[in-house]
C-alpha positions as a Python dict, from the first residue, in 0.01 Angstrom:
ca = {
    (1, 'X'): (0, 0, 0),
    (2, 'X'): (-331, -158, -119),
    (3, 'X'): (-638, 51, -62),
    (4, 'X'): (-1012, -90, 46),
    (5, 'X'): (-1168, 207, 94),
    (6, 'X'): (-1435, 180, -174),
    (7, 'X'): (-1463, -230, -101),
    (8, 'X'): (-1522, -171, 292),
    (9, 'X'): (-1900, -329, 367),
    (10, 'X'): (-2136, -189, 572),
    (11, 'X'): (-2535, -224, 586),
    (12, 'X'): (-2774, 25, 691),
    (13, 'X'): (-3157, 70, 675),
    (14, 'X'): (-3122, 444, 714),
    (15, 'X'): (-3255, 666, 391),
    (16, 'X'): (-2992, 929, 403),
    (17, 'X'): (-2719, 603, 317),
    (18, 'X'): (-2758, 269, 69),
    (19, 'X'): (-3111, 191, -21),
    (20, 'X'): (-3260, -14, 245),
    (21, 'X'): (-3089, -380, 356),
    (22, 'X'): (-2828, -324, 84),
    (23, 'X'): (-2506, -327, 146),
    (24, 'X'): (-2304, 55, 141),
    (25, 'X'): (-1929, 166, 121),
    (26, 'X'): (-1753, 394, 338),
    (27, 'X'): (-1829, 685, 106),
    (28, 'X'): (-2159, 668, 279),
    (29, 'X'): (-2069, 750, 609),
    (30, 'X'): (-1839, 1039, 442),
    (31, 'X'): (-2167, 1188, 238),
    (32, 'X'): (-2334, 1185, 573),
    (33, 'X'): (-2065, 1291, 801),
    (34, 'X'): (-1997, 1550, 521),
    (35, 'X'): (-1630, 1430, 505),
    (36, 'X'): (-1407, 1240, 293),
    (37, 'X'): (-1373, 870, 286),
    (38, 'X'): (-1022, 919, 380),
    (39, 'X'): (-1124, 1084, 714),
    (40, 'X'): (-1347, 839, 785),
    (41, 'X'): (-1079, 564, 712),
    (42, 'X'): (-884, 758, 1022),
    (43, 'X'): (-1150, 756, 1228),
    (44, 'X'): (-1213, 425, 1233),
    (45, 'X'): (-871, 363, 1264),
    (46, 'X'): (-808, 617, 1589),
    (47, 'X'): (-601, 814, 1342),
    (48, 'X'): (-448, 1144, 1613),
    (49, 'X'): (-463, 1318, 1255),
    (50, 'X'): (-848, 1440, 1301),
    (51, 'X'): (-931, 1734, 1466),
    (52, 'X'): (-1196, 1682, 1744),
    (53, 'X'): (-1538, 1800, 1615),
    (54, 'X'): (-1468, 1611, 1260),
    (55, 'X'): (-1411, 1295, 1461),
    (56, 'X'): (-1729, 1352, 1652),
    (57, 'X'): (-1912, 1402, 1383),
    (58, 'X'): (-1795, 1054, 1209),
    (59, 'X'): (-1899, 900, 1497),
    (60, 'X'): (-2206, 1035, 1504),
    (61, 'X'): (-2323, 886, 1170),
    (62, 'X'): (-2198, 548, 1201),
    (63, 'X'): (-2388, 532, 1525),
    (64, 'X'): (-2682, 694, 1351),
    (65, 'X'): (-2648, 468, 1064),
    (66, 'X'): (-2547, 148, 1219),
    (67, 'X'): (-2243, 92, 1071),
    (68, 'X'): (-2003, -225, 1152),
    (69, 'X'): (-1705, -221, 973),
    (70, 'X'): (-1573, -524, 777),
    (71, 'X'): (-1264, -666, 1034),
    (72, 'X'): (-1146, -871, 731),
    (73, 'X'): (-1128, -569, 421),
    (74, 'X'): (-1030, -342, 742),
    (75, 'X'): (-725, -497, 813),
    (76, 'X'): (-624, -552, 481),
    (77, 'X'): (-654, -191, 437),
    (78, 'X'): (-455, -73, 727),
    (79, 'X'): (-252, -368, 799),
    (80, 'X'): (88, -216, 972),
    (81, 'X'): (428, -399, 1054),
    (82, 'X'): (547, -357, 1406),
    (83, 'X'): (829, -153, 1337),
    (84, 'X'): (867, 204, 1448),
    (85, 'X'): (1095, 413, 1191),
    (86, 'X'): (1346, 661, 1305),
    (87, 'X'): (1488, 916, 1015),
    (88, 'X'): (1738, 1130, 1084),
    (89, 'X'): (2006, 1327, 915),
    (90, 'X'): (2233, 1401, 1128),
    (91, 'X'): (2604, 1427, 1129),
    (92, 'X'): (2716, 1335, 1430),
    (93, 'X'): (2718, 953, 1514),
    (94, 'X'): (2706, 968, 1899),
    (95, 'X'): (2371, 1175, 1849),
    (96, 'X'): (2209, 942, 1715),
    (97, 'X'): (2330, 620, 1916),
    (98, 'X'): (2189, 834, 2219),
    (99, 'X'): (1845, 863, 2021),
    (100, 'X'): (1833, 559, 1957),
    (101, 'X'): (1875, 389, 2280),
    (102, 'X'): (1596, 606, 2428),
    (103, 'X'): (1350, 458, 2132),
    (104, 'X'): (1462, 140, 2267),
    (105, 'X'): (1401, 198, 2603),
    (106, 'X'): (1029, 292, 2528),
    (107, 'X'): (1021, -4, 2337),
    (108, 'X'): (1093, -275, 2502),
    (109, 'X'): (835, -500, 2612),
    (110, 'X'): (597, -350, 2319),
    (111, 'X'): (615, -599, 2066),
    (112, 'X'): (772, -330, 1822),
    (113, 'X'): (1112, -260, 1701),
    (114, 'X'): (1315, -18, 1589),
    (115, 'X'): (1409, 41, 1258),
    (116, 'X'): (1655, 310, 1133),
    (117, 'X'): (1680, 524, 834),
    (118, 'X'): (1930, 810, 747),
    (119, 'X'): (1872, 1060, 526),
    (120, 'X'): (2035, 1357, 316),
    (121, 'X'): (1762, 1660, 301),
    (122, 'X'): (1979, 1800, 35),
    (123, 'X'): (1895, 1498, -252),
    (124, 'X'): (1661, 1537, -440),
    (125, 'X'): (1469, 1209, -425),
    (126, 'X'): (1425, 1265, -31),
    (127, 'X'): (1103, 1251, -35),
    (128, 'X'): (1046, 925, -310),
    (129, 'X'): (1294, 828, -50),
    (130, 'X'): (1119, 819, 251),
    (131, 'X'): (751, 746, 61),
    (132, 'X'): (948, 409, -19),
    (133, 'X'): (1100, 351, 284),
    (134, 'X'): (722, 390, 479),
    (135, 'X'): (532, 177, 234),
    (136, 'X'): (791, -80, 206),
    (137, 'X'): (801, -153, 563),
    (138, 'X'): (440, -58, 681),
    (139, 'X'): (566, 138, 984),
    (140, 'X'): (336, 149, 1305),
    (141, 'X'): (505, 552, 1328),
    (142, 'X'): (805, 752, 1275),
    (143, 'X'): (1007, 958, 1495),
    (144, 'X'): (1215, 1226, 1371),
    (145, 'X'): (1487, 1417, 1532),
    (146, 'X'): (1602, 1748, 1417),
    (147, 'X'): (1680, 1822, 1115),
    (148, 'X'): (1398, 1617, 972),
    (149, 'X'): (1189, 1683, 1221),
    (150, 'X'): (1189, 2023, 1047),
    (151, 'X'): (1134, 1935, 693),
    (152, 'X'): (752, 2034, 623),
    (153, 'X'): (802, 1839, 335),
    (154, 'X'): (794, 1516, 551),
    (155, 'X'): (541, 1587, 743),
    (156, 'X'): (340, 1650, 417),
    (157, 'X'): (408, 1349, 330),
    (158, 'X'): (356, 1163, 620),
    (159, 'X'): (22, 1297, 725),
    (160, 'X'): (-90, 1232, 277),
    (161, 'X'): (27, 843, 407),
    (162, 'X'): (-163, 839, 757),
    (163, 'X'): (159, 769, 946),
    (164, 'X'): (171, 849, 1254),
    (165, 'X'): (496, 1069, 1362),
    (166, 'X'): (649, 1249, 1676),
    (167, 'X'): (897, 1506, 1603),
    (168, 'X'): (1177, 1628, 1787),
    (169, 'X'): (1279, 1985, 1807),
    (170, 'X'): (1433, 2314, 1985),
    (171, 'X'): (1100, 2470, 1916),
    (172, 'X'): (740, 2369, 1917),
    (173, 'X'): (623, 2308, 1511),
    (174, 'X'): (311, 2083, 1574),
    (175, 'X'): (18, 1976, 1793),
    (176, 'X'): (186, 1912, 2172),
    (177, 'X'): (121, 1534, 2099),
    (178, 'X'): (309, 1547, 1817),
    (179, 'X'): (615, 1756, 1963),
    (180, 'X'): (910, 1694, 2205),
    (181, 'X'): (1035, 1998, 2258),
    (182, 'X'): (1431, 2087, 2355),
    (183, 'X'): (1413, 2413, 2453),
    (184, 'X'): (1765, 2474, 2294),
    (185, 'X'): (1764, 2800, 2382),
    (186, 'X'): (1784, 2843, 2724),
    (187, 'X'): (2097, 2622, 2729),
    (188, 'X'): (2295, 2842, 2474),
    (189, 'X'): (2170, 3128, 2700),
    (190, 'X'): (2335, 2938, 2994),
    (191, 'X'): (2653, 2940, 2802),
    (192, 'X'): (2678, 3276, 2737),
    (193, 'X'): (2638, 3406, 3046),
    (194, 'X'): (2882, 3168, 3164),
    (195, 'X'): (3166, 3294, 2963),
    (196, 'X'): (3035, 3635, 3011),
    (197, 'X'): (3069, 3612, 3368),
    (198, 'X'): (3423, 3478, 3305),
    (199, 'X'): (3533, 3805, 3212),
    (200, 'X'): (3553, 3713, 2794),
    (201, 'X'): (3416, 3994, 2571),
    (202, 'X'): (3646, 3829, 2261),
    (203, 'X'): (3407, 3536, 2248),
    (204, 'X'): (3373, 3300, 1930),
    (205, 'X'): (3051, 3133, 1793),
    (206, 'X'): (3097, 2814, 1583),
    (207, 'X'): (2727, 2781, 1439),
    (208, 'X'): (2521, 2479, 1301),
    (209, 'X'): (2443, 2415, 922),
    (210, 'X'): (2177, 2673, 828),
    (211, 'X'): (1958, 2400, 741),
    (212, 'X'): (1906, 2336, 1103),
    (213, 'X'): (1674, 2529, 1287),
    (214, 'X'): (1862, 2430, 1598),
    (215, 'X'): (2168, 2651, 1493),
    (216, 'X'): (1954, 2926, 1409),
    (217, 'X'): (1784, 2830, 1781),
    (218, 'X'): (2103, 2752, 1965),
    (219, 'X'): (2279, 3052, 1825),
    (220, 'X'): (1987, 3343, 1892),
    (221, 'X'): (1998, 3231, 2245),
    (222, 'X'): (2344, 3262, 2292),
    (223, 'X'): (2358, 3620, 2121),
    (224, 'X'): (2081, 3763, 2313),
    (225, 'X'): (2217, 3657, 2639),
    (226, 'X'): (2553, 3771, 2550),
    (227, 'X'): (2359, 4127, 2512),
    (228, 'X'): (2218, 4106, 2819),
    (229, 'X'): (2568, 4097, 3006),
    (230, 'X'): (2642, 4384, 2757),
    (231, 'X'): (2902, 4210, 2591),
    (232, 'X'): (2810, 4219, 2204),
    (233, 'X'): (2929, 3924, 1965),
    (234, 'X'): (3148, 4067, 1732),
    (235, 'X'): (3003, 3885, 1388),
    (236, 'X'): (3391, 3859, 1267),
    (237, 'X'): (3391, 3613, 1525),
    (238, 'X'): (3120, 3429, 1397),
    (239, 'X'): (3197, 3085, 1169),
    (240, 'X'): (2948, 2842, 1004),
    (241, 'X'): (3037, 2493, 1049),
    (242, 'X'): (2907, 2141, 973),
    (243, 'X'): (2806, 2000, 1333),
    (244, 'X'): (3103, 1782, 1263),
    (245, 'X'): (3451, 1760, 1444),
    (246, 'X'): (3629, 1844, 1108),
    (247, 'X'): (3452, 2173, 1080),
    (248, 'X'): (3553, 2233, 1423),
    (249, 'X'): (3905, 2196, 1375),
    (250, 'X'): (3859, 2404, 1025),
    (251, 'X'): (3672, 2688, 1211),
    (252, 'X'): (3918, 2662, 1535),
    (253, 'X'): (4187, 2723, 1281),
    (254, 'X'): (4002, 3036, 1149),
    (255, 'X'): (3916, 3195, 1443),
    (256, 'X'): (4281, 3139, 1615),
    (257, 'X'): (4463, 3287, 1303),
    (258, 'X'): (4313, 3617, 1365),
    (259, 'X'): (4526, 3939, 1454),
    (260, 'X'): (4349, 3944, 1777),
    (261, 'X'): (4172, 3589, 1819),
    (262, 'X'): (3930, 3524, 2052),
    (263, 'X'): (3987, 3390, 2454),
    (264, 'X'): (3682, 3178, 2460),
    (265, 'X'): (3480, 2980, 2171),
    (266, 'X'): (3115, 2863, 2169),
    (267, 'X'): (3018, 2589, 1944),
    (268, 'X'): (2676, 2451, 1871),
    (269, 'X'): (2771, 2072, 1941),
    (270, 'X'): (3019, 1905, 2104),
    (271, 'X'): (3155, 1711, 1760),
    (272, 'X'): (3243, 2078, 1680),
    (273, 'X'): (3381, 2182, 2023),
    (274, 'X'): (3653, 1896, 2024),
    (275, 'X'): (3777, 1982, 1683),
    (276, 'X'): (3811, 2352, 1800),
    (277, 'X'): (4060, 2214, 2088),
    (278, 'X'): (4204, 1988, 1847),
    (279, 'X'): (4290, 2298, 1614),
    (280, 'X'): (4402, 2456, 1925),
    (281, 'X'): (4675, 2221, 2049),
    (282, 'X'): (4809, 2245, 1654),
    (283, 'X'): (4857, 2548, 1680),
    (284, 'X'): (5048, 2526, 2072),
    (285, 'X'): (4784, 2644, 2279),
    (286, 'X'): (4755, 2561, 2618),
    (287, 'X'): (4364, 2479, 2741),
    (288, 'X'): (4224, 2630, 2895),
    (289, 'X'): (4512, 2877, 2963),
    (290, 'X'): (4525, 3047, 2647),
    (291, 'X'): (4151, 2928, 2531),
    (292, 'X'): (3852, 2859, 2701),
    (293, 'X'): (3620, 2587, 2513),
    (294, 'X'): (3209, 2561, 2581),
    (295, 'X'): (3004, 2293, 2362),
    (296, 'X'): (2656, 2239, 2364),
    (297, 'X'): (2440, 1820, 2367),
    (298, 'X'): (2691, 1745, 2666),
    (299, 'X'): (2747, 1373, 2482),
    (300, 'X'): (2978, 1143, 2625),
    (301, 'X'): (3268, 1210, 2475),
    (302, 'X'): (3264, 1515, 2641),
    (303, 'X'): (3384, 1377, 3027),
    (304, 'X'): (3643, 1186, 2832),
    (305, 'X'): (3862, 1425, 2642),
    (306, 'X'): (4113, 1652, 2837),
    (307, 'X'): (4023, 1889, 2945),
    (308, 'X'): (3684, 1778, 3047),
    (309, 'X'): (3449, 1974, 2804),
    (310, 'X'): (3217, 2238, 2974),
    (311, 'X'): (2891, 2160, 2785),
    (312, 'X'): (2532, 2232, 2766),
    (313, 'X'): (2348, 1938, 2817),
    (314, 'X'): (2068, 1799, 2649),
    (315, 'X'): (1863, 1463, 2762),
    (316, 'X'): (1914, 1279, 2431),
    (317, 'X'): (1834, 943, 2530),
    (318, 'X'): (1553, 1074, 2758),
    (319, 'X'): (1407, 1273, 2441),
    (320, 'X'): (1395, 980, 2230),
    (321, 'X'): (1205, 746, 2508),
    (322, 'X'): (993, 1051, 2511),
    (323, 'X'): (908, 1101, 2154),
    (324, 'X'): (859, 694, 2121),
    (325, 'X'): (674, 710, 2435),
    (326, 'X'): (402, 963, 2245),
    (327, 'X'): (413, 710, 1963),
    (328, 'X'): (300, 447, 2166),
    (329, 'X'): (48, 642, 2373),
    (330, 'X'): (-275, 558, 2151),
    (331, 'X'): (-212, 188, 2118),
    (332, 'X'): (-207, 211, 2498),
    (333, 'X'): (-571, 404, 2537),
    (334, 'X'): (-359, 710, 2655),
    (335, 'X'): (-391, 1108, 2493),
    (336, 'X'): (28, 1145, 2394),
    (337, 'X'): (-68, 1521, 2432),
    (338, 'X'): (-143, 1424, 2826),
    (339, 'X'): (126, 1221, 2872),
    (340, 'X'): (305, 1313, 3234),
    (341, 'X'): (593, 1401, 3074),
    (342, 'X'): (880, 1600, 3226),
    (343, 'X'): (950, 1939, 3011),
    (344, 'X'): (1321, 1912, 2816),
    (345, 'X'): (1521, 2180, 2977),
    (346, 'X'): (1881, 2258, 2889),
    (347, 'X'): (2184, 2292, 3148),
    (348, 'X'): (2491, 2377, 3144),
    (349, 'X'): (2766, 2126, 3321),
    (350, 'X'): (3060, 2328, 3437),
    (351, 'X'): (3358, 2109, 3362),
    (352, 'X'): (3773, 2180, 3308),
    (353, 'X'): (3802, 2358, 2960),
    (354, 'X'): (3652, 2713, 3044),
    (355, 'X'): (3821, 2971, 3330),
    (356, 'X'): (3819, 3321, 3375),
    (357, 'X'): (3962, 3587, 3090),
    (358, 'X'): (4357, 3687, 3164),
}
């Protein structure tokens, strides 16, 4: 992206900028406001990346100074497309259709679209990557949902670009304008005293990827509730899997073939949850007779298999109009940490695949 910063015109009269009716670049303002250029360059632009007192004090001195910035060499500098970027890696397909129709719902009637970008955080030109992808396409802002939303590396680079982001996650990791937060916890919590109350004490856990803080999230919750009905998770029980349905069916597989298997399984997404019943019914189970089945995002597939997935639910498509809804919140005059925004809360729907311990 072309940079101005040093061409930007202004004129002043005051002694502490240019000499007097000559014309002065932005790096007076920034010797004045004792800042950099770039910060100025934010300020100007109604950047959310300046913290309050810097931005008053930029203010300040161009009022003091009498500064007008050049429309023409200001929007050459800062031009931006109208399209809002979402990156994502994310394995499961569903997941992301849900995102994305929430982005579109805050969208519409905007003037901006949507944009999409998967990603692999394991390459190692992820971040050349996603420098590329910005610049090429000027974005207006990025949302991320986990497990980039996670990746400090990103936001590094993002913030080093003056993009402006929203990240969604199970726990808070920025400034509130900058976060939707899921809460992820207090649904696997939901779980586990669900199957706890059931009667199970042989209970399963299919985690996440350990790349995603939402396993880590997800699968802390469930453990400490589980503790809480005294019923400790026996880590033999315990299986890493891929948030996909074929790691569900490999980990079902596991966890069945034991000497004494478990009588109820918890998995960290629904992808994973189905491929646990799948391995199941290989293996001539009845469900939920012989195996009760919990999953956790509550996506649709999850009313449609048989039996009806029990499964924590999270607001996918309402999180995404909610993170593009912060996005948007400046260009509309409006504080995104202010927004009236409803808080994401987990809950469990009770459905056919999970009955008491026999």
């Amino acid at each position: 992206m072309a940079k101005h910063d040093n061409e930007e015109p202004w004129v002043t009269d005051d002694p502490r900028g240019a000499k007097s009716g000559k014309r002065a670049t932005i790096n007076d303002v920034a010797r004045v406001a004792r800042v950099s250029k770039k910060t100025v360059s934010r300020v100007i632009n109604q950047s959310p990346f300046v913290k309050g007192d810097t931005r008053e004090r930029v203010e300040k001195a161009i009022a003091e100074l009498g500064f007008t910035p050049d429309p023409q060499a200001r929007g050459l500098a800062f031009r931006r497309s109208f399209l809002v970027g979402l990156i994502y890696d994310n394995p499961s397909p569903t997941y992301v259709v849900n995102m994305q129709q929430g982005v579109l719902d805050a969208l519409k009637g905007s003037g901006l679209e949507l944009v999409v970008h998967p990603c692999n955080r394991n390459s190692e030109t992820l971040i050349d990557d996603i420098r590329g992808f910005i610049e090429r396409q000027r974005l207006f802002g990025v949302i991320m949902p986990p497990s980039m939303s996670e990746d400090e590396r990103v936001i590094a680079l993002l913030r080093e670009l003056d993009c402006p982001y929203v990240r969604i996650a199970s726990v808070s990791l920025d400034e509130p304008g900058s976060m939707v937060v899921t809460n992820d916890h207090l649904g696997a919590a939901e779980a586990a005293r669900r199957l706890a109350d059931l009667g199970h004490t042989r209970i399963g856990l299919v985690r996440g990827p350990a790349l995603f803080r939402s396993s880590t999230v997800r699968g802390g919750g469930f453990r400490e509730a589980l503790a809480e009905r005294g019923v400790p998770l026996n880590p033999d029980y315990e299986i890493e899997g891929a948030y996909t349905f074929e790691s569900g069916v490999e980990a079902g597989h596991a966890l069945l073939s034991m000497p004494n298997p478990p009588t109820a399984i918890f998995t960290l997404n629904d992808d994973m949850a189905i491929g646990v019943m799948q391995a199941a019914r290989e293996r001539g189970l009845e469900l939920p007779r012989d195996l009760s089945v919990v999953g956790f995002d509550d996506l649709p597939m999850a009313s449609r298999v048989w039996p009806n997935l029990t499964s924590v639910r999270l607001p996918i498509r309402d999180m995404g109009r909610m993170a593009a809804e912060k996005l948007l919140a400046p260009m509309r005059g409006l504080d995104p940490a202010k927004l009236d925004q409803p808080e994401v809360r987990p809950s469990l729907v009770v459905r056919k695949s999970d009955i008491p311990a026999t």
